[in-house]
N, C-alpha and C positions, 0 to 999 in steps of 0.2 A: 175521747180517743179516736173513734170515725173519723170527725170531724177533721183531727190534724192529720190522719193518714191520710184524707181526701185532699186535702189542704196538696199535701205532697206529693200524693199520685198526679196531683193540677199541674202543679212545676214541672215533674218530670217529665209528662207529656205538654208540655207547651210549645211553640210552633217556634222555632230555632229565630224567625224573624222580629218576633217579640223581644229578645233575651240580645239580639243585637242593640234592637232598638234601646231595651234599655241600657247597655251599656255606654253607647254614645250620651244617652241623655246626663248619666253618672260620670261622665268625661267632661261634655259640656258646660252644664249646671254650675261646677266649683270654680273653674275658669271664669267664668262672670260676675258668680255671685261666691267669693271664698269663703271658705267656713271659718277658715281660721285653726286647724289643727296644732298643738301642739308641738314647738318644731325644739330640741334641741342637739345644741350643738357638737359635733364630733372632736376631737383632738387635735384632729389634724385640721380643720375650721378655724376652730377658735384660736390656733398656735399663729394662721394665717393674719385672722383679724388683729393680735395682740401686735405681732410684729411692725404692722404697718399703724396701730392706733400708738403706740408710744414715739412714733416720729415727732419730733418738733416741730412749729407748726412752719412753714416757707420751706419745708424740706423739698429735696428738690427729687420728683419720682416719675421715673420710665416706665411707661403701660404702653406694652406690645400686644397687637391685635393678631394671632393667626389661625384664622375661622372662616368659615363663609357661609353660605345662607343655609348648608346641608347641618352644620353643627349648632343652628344659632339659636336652637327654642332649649341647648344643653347651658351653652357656654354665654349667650348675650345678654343674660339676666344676673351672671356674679360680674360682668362688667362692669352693669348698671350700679350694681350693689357695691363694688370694692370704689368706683367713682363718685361714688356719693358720698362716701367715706373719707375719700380722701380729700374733697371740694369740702367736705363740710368741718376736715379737719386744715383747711386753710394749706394744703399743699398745693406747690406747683409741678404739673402734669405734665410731661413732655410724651406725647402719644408717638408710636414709628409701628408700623407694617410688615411683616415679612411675608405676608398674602397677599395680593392684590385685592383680592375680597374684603381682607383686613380693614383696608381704607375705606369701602360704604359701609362696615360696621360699624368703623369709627366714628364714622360722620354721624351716625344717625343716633350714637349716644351723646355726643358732644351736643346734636340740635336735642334731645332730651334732657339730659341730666346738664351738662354745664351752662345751656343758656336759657332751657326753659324750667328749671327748679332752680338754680342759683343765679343766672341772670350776670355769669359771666362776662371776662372779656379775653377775648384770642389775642395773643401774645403777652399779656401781662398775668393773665391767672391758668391759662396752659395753650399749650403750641403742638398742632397736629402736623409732624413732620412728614407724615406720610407713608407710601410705599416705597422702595426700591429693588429692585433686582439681584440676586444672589446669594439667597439663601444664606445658607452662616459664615456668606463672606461678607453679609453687610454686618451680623454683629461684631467679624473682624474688625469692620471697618468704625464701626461706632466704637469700639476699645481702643485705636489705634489715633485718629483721627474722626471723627463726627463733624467736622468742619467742609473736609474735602467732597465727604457723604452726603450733605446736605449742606450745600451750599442755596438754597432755597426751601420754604416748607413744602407743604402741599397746596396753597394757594399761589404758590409764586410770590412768596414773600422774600424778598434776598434775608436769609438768618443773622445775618451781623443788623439788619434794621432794627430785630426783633428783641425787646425787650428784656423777655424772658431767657434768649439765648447768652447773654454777658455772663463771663466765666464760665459757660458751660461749650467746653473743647473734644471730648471726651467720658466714655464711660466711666471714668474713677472721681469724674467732678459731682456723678449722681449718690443718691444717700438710700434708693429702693429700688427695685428694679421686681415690676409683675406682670407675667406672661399669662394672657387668654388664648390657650393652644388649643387644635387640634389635633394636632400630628406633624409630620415635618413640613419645612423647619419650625420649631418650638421651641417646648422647654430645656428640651433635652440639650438642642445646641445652644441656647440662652447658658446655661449651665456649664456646658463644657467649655463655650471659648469667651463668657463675658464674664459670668460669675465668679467661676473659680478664679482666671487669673485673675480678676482684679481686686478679689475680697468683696464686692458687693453684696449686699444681703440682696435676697429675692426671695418669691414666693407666684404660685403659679394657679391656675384656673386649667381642668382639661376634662373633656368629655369622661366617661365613667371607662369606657372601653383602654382607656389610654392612663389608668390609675395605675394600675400593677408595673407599668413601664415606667413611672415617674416616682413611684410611692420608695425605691432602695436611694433616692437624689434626699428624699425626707427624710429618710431613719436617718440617713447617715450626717445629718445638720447642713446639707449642703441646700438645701429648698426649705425656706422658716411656713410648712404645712402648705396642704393643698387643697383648693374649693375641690370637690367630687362630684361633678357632672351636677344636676337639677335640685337632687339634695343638697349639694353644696354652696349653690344659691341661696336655696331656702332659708339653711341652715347664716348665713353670711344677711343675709337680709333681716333675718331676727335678731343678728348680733348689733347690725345697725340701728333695727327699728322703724323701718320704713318695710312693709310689705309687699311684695312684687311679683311680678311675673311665675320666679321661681315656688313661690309661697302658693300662690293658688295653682301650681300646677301638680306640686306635687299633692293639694289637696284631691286633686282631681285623680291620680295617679293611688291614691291611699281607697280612695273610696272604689275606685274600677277595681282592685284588687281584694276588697272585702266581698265585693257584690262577686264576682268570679269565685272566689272560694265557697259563699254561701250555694252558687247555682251547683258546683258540684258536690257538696254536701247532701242537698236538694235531688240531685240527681244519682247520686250514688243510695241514699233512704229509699227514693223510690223503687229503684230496682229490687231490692230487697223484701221491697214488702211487696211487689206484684209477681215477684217468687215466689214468697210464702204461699203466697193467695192460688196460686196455680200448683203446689204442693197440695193444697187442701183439697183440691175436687181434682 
């Protein structure tokens, strides 16, 4: 019994630089090397994945980037994860922006997942449309006309060259439509001026801060479920079966948060008993 009090009076007196130290190391460590924690999945995940896995395969699906580098260790990992999913269920991808940022996050999934795990081709298995300028007046414009809005991609490709663009004039020519939001413009106006009017199904990706704001668009069948922040990576990467970013992060995030409850369980014992100990004499 000495033994484990000592054991604990050690901890509680331990030099505050240590107890960082370890914490980085418990942060570190599973980001490299993941443990692999048990991940399942939420309601509103799984509702997400189902929606989009019973597409047919050539369906034709709209993935909006609006994020940038401050949200992307949240939201850039259910990108990777809803993209592999749907590259690997043979759909065609039409990517658009309503961030500027949007567009090198996009890019750098498309040089990841569509050309160096599937080994795609740009404009016949998905077409990065790009960014454009004004907020929820471009998804006006992508319900209205898409043609006038994008009359070129993002490479300067004229859209009538483009393969993948034939018959697609307009948002009601699409059969999915999934937003990776931050904040505005996002889901919300994705929702109000493209989903609703035009009957499109959709479904959404948003940092955790920005759930409570989007989760009354889900109850109420208007958003088919929502990835939720790094869990909802995780949780979407397991659905898939391909492990990723989100998976070891939140391993790392699981274990910083045991090691932190243990330090003050540790720290709260020892007070106690070096109370006692000074009651006694």
């Amino acid at each position: 019994m000495k033994k484990i009090t000592d054991f604990i009076l050690n901890i509680g007196k331990m030099d505050r630089r240590w107890i960082f130290l370890i914490i980085a190391l418990v942060v570190l460590l599973p980001l490299y090397f993941p443990i692999g924690l048990p991940i399942r999945p939420t309601d509103s995940t799984q509702t997400a994945y189902d929606a989009m896995d019973k597409l047919p395969p050539g369906s034709k699906v709209l993935v909006s980037f609006e994020y940038g580098p401050s949200t992307k260790p949240e939201i850039h990992p259910m990108t990777y994860a809803v993209l592999r999913h749907l590259f690997k269920k043979e759909q065609k991808v039409y990517i658009t922006c309503l961030w500027p940022d949007g567009q090198f996050m996009a890019e750098e999934a498309i040089d990841e997942i569509a050309i160096g795990e599937f080994n795609l081709n740009e404009g016949e298995d998905y077409v990065l449309l790009g960014f454009r300028p004004g907020n929820e007046a471009v998804v006006k414009g992508i319900v209205s006309n898409m043609r006038k809005l994008y009359s070129t991609d993002a490479r300067g490709t004229l859209t009538d060259n483009i393969p993948m663009m034939k018959g697609v004039n307009k948002l009601a020519d699409f059969d999915f439509i999934f937003t990776a939001s931050a904040g505005y413009p996002g889901t919300v106006e994705w929702v109000q001026y493209g989903a609703d009017p035009t009957g499109i199904p959709m479904s959404t990706g948003v940092t955790s801060i920005q759930v409570n704001e989007v989760m009354p668009y889900v109850q109420s069948g208007q958003v088919k479920g929502i990835l939720a922040g790094m869990p909802g990576a995780a949780e979407y990467e397991a659905l898939v079966g391909v492990p990723g970013i989100g998976t070891s992060g939140m391993d790392a995030q699981s274990i910083a948060h045991l090691v932190i409850v243990l330090f003050i369980v540790f720290g709260n014992a020892a007070y106690f008993i070096e109370r006692q100990r000074q009651k006694k004499y």
